[in-house]
TORGULO-495798 format. One record per atom (N, C-alpha, C): residue number from 1; residue in one letter; atom name; x, y, z. Coordinates in nm, 3 decimals. Layout:
REM residues N
NUM,A,CA,X,Y,Z
...
//
This chain:
REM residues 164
1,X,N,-10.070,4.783,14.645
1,X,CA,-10.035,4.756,14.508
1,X,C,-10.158,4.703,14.434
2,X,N,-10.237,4.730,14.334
2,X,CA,-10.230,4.713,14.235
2,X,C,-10.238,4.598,14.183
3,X,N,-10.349,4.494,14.082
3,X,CA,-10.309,4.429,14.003
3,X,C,-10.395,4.450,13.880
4,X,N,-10.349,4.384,13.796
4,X,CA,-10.376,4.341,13.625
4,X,C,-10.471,4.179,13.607
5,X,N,-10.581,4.194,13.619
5,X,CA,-10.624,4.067,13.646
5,X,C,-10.654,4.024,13.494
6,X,N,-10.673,3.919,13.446
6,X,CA,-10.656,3.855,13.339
6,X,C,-10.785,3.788,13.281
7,X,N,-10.890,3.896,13.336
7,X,CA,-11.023,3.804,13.321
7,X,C,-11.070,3.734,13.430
8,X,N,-11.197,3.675,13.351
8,X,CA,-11.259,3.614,13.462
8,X,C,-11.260,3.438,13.459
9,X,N,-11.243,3.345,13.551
9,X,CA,-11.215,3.193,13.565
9,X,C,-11.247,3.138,13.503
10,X,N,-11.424,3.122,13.603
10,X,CA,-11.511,3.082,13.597
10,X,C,-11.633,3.153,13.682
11,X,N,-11.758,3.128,13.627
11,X,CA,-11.864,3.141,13.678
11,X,C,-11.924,3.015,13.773
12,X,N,-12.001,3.011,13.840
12,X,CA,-12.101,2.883,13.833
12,X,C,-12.257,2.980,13.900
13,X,N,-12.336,2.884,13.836
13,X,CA,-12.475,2.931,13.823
13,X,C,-12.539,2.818,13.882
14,X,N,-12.656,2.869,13.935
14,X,CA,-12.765,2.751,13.982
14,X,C,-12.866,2.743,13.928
15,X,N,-12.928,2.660,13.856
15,X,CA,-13.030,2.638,13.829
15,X,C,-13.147,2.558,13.848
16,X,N,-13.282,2.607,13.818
16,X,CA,-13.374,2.519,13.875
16,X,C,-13.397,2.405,13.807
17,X,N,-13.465,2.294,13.885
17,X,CA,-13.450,2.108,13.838
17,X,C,-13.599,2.096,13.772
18,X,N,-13.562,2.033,13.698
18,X,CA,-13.654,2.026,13.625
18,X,C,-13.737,2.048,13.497
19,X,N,-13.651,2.192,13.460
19,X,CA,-13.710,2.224,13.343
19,X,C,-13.582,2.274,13.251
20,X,N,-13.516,2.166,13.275
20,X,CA,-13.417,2.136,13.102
20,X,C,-13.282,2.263,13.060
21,X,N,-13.275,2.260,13.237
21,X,CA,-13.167,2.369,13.231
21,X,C,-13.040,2.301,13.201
22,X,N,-12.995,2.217,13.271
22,X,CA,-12.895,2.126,13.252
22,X,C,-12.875,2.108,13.086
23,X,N,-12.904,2.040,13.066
23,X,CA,-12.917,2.056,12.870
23,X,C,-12.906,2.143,12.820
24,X,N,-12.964,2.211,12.823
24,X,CA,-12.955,2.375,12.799
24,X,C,-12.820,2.396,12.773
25,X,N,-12.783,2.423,12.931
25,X,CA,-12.630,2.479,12.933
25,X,C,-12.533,2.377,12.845
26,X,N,-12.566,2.237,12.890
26,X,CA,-12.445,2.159,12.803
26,X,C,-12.432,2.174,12.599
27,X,N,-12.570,2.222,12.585
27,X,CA,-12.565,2.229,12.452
27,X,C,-12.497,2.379,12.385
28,X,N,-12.562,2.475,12.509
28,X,CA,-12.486,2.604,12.490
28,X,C,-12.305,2.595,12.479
29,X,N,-12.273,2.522,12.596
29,X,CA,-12.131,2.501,12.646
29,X,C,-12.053,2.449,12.502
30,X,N,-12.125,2.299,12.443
30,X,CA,-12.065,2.252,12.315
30,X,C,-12.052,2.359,12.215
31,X,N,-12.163,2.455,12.201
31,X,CA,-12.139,2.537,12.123
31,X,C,-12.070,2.658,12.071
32,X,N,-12.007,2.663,12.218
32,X,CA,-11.918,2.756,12.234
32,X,C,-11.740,2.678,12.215
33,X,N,-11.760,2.596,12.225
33,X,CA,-11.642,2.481,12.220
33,X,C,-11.573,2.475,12.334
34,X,N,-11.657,2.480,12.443
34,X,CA,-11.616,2.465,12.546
34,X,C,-11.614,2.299,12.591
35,X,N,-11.522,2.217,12.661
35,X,CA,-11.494,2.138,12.712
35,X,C,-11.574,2.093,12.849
36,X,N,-11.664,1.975,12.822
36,X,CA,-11.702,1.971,12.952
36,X,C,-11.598,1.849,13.060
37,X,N,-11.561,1.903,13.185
37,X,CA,-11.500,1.846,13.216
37,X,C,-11.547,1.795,13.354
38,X,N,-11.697,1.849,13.398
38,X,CA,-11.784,1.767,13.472
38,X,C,-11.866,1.733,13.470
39,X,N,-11.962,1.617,13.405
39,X,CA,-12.080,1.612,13.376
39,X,C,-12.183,1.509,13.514
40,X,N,-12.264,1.553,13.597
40,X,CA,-12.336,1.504,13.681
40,X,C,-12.453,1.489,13.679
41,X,N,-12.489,1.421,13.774
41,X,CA,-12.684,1.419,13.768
41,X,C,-12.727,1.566,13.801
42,X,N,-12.660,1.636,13.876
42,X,CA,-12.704,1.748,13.893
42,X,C,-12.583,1.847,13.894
43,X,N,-12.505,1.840,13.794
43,X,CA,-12.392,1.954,13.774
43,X,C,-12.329,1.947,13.644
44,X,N,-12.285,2.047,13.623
44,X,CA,-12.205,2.063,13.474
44,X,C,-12.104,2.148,13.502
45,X,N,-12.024,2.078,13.454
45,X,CA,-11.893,2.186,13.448
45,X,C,-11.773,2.216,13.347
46,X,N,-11.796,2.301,13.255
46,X,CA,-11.745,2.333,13.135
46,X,C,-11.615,2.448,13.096
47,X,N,-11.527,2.386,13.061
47,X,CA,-11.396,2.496,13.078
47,X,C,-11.370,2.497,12.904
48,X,N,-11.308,2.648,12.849
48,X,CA,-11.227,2.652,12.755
48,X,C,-11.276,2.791,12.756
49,X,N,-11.169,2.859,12.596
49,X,CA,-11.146,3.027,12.625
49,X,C,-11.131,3.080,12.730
50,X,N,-11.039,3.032,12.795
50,X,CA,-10.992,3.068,12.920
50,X,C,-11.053,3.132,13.045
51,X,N,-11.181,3.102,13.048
51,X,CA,-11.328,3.017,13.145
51,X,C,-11.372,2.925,13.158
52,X,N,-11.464,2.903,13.248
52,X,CA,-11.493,2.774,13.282
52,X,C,-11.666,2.844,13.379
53,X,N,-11.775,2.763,13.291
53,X,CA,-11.875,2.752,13.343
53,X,C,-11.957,2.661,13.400
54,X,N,-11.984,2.657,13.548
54,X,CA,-12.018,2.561,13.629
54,X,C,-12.178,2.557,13.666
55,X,N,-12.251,2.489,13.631
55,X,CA,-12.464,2.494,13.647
55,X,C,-12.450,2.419,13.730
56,X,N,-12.500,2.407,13.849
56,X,CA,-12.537,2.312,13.916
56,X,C,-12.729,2.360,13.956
57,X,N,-12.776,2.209,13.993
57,X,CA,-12.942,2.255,14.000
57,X,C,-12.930,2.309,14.118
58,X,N,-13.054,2.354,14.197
58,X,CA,-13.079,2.365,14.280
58,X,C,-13.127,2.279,14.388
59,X,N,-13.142,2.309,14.523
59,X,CA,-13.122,2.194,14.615
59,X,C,-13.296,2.194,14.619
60,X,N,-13.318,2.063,14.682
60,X,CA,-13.499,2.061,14.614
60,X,C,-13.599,2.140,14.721
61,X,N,-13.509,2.229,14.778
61,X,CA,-13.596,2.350,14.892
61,X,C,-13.613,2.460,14.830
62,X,N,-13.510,2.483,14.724
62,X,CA,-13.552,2.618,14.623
62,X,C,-13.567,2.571,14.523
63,X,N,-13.551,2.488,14.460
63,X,CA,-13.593,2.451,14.337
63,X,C,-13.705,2.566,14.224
64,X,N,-13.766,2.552,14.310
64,X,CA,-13.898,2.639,14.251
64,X,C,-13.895,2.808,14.221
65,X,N,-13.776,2.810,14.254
65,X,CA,-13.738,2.977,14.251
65,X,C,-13.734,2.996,14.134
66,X,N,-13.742,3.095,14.113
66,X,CA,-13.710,3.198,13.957
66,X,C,-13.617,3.247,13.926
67,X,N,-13.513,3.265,13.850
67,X,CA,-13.425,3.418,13.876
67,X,C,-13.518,3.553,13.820
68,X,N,-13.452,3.627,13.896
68,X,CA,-13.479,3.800,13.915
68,X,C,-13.359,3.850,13.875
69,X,N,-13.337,3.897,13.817
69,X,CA,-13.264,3.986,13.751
69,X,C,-13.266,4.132,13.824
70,X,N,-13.346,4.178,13.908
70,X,CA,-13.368,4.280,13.988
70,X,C,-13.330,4.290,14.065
71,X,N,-13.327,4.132,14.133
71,X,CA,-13.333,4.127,14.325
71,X,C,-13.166,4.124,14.343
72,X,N,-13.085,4.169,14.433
72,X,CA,-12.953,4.170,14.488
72,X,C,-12.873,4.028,14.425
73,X,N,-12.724,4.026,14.328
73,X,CA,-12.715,3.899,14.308
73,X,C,-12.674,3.958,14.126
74,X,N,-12.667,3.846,14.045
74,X,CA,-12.630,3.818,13.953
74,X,C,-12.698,3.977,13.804
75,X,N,-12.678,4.023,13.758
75,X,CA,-12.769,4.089,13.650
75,X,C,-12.782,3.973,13.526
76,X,N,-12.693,3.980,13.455
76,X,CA,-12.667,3.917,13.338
76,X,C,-12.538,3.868,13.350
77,X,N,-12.446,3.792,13.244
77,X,CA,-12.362,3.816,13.221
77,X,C,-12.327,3.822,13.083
78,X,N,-12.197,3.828,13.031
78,X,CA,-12.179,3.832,12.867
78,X,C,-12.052,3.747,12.850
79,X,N,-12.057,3.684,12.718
79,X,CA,-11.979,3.613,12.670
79,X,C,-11.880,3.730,12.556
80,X,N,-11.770,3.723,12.571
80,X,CA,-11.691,3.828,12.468
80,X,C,-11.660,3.742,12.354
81,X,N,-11.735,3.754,12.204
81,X,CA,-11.757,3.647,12.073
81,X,C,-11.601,3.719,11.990
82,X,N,-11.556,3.664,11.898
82,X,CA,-11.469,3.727,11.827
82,X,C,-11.503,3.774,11.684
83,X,N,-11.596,3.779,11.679
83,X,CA,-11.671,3.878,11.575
83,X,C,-11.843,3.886,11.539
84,X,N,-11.831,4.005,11.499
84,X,CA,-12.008,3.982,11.474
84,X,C,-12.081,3.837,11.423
85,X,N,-12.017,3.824,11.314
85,X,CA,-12.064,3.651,11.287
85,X,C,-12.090,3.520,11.385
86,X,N,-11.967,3.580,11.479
86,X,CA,-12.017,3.440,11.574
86,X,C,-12.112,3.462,11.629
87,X,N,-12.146,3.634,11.690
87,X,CA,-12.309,3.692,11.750
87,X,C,-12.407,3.637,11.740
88,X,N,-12.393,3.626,11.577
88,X,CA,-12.522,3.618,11.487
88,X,C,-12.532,3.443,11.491
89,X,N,-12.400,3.367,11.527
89,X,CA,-12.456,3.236,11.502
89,X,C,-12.493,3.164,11.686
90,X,N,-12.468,3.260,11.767
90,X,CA,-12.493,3.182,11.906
90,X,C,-12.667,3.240,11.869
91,X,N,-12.665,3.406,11.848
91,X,CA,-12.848,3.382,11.809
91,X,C,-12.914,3.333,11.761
92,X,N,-12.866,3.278,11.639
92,X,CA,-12.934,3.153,11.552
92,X,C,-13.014,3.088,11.665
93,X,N,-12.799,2.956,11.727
93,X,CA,-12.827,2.847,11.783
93,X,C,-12.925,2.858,11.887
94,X,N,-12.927,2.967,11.952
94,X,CA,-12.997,2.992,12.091
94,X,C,-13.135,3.016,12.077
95,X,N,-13.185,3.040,11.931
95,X,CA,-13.304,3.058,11.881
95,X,C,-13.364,2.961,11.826
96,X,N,-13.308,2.887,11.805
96,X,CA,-13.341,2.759,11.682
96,X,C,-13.319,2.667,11.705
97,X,N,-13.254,2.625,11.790
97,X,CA,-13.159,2.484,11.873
97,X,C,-13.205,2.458,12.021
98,X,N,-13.184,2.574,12.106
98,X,CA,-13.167,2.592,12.189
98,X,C,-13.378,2.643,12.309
99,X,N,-13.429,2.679,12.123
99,X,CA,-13.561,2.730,12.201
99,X,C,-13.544,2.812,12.300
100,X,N,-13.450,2.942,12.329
100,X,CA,-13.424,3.019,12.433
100,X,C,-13.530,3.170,12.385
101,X,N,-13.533,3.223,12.497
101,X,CA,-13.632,3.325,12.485
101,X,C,-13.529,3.422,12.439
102,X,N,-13.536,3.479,12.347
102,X,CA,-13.487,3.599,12.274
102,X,C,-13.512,3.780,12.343
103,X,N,-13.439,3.792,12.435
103,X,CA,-13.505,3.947,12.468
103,X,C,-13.474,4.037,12.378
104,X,N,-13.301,3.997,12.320
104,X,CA,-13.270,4.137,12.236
104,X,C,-13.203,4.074,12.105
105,X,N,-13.259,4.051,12.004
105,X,CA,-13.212,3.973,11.876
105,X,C,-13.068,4.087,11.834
106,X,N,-12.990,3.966,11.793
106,X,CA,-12.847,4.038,11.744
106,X,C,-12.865,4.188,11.658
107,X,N,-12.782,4.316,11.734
107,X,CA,-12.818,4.439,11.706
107,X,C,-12.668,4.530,11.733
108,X,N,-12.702,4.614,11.688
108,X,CA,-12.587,4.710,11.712
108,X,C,-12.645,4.773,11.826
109,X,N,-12.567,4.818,11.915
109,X,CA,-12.613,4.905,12.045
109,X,C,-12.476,5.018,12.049
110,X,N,-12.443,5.112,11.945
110,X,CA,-12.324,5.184,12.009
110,X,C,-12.383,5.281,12.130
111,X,N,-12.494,5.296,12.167
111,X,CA,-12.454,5.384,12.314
111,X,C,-12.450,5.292,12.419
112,X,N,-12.382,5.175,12.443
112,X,CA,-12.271,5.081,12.503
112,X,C,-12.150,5.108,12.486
113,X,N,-12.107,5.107,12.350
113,X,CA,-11.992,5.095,12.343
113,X,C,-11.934,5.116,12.221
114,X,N,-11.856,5.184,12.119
114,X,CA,-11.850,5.220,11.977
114,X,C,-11.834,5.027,11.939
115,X,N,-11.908,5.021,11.828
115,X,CA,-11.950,4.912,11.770
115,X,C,-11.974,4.832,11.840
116,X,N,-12.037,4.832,11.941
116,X,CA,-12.131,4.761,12.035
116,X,C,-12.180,4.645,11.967
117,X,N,-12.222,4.508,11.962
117,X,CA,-12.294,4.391,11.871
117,X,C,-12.348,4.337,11.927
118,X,N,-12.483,4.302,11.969
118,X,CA,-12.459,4.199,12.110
118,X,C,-12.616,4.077,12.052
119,X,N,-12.658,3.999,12.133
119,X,CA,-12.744,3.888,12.118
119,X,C,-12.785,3.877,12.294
120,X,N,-12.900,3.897,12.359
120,X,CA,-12.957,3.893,12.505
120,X,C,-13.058,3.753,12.488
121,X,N,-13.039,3.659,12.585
121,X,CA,-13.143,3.571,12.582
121,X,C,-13.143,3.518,12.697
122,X,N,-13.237,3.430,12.759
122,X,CA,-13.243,3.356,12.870
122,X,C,-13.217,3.211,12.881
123,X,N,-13.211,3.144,12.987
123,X,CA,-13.178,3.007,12.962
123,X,C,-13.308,2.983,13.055
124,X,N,-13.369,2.823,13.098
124,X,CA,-13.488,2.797,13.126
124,X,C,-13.518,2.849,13.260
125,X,N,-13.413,2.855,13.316
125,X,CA,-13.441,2.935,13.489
125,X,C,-13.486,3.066,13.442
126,X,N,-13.451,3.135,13.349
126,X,CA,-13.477,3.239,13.338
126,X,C,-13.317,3.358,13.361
127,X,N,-13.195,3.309,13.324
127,X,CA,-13.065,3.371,13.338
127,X,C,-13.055,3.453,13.243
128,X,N,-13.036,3.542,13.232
128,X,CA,-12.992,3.653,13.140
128,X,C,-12.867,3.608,13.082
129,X,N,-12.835,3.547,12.979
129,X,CA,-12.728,3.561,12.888
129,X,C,-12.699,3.656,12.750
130,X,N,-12.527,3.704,12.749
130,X,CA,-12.544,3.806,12.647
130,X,C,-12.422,3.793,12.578
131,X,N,-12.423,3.775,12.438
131,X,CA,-12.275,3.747,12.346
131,X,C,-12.285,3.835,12.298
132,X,N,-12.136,3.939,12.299
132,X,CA,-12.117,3.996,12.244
132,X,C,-11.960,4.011,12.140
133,X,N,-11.980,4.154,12.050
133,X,CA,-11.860,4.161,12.012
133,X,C,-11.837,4.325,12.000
134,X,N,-11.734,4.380,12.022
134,X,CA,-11.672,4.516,12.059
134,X,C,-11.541,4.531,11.955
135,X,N,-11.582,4.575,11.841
135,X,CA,-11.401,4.617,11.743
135,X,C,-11.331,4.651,11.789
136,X,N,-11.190,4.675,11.805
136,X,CA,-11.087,4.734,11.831
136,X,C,-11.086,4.739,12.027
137,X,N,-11.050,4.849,12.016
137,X,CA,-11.046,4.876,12.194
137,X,C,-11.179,4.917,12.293
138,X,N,-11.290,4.939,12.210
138,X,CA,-11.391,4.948,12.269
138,X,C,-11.369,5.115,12.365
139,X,N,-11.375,5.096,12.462
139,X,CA,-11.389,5.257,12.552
139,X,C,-11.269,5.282,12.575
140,X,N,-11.148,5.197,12.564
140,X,CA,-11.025,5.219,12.551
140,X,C,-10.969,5.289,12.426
141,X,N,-11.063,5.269,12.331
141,X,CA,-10.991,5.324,12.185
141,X,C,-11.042,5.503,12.160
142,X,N,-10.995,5.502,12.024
142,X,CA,-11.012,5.643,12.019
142,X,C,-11.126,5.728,12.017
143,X,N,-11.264,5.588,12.009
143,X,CA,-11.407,5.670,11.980
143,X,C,-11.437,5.623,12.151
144,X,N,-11.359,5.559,12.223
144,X,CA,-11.450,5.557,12.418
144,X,C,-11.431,5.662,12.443
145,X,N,-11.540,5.632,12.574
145,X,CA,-11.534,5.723,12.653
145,X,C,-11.341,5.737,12.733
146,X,N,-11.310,5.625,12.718
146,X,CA,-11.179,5.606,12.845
146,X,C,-11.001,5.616,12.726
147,X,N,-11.065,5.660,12.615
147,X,CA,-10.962,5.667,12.531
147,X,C,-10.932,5.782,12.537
148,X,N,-10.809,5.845,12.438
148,X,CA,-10.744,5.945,12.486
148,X,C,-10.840,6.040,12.406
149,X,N,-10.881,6.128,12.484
149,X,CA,-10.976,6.276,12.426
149,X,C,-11.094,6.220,12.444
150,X,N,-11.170,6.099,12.540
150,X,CA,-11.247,6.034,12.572
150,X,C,-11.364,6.123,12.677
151,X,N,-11.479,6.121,12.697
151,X,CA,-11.524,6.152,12.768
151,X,C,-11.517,6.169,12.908
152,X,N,-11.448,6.034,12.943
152,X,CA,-11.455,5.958,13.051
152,X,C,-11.566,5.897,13.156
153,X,N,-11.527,5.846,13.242
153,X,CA,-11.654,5.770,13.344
153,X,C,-11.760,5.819,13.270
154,X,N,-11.902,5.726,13.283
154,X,CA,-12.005,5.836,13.244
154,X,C,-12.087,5.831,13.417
155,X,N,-12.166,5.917,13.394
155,X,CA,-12.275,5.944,13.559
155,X,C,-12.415,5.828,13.559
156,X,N,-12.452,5.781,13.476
156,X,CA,-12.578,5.675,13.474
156,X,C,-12.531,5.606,13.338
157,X,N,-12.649,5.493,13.378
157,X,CA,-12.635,5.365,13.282
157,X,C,-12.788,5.264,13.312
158,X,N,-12.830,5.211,13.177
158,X,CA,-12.945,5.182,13.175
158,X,C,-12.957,5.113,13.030
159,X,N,-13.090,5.148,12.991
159,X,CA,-13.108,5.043,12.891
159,X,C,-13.073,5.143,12.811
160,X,N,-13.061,5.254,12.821
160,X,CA,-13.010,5.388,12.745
160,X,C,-12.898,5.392,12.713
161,X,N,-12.813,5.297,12.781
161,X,CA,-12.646,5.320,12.787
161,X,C,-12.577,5.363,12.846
162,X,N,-12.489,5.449,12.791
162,X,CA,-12.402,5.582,12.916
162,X,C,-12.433,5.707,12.925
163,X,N,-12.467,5.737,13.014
163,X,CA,-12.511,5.916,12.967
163,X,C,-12.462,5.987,13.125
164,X,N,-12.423,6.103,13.049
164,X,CA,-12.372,6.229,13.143
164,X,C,-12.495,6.311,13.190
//
């Protein structure tokens, strides 16, 4: 059987000590209006919109690591915003507040997804974060691929998008 899963919990992430990741996330977390409901010398743990994101540092044997975005493990992840406006204001904050490295300033990307919106940035470890927003049903609706008269699956995916 089959289920219908309802989203995702929570995450938790590790980050390296030292260079102002912790902050980072808690200022990101407030800004999202998320609830922190663990705050430690070396952990954070933030729930609301029906997630919950958990940073803890790293133990002081890796500390010094990087993230890779390449190597086996995490890519990115994305935050689902409820409209372009909020996009545009986590890029602000994340630009202006936050001092985060900007890879992909708030843009339309439809070969993602019909009205694709999104904002890509890093946090000080170097994490790929990505807010986005998707109108209507996204690949479920009538312009996806997975909607009815839809393309379907596509065969590759890249910085190109979906392609057959």
């Amino acid at each position: 059987m089959a289920i219908d899963i309802n989203g995702i919990a929570h995450l938790q992430l590790t980050v390296a000590r030292n260079c102002g990741a912790l902050e980072f996330w808690a200022q990101l977390c407030a800004f999202l209006n998320l609830e922190t409901l663990i705050q430690g010398e070396d952990v954070l743990y933030c729930i609301g919109g029906r997630t919950g994101i958990l940073v803890r540092e790293a133990p002081a044997n890796k500390a010094d690591q990087v993230f890779d975005q390449d190597a086996p493990g995490l890519h990115h992840f994305c935050f689902r915003a409820r409209s372009i406006e909020d996009v545009d204001a986590v890029g602000a904050f994340a630009e202006h507040t936050l001092n985060a490295n900007i890879l992909r300033p708030a843009s339309i990307s439809e070969h993602f997804a019909p009205g694709y919106y999104s904002v890509l940035f890093t946090d000080p470890t170097g994490i790929r974060i990505e807010v986005n927003f998707v109108p209507g049903q996204g690949h479920f609706g009538n312009a996806g691929r997975l909607g009815e008269g839809g393309k379907g699956p596509a065969k590759r995916y890249g910085d190109f998008g979906l392609d057959d």
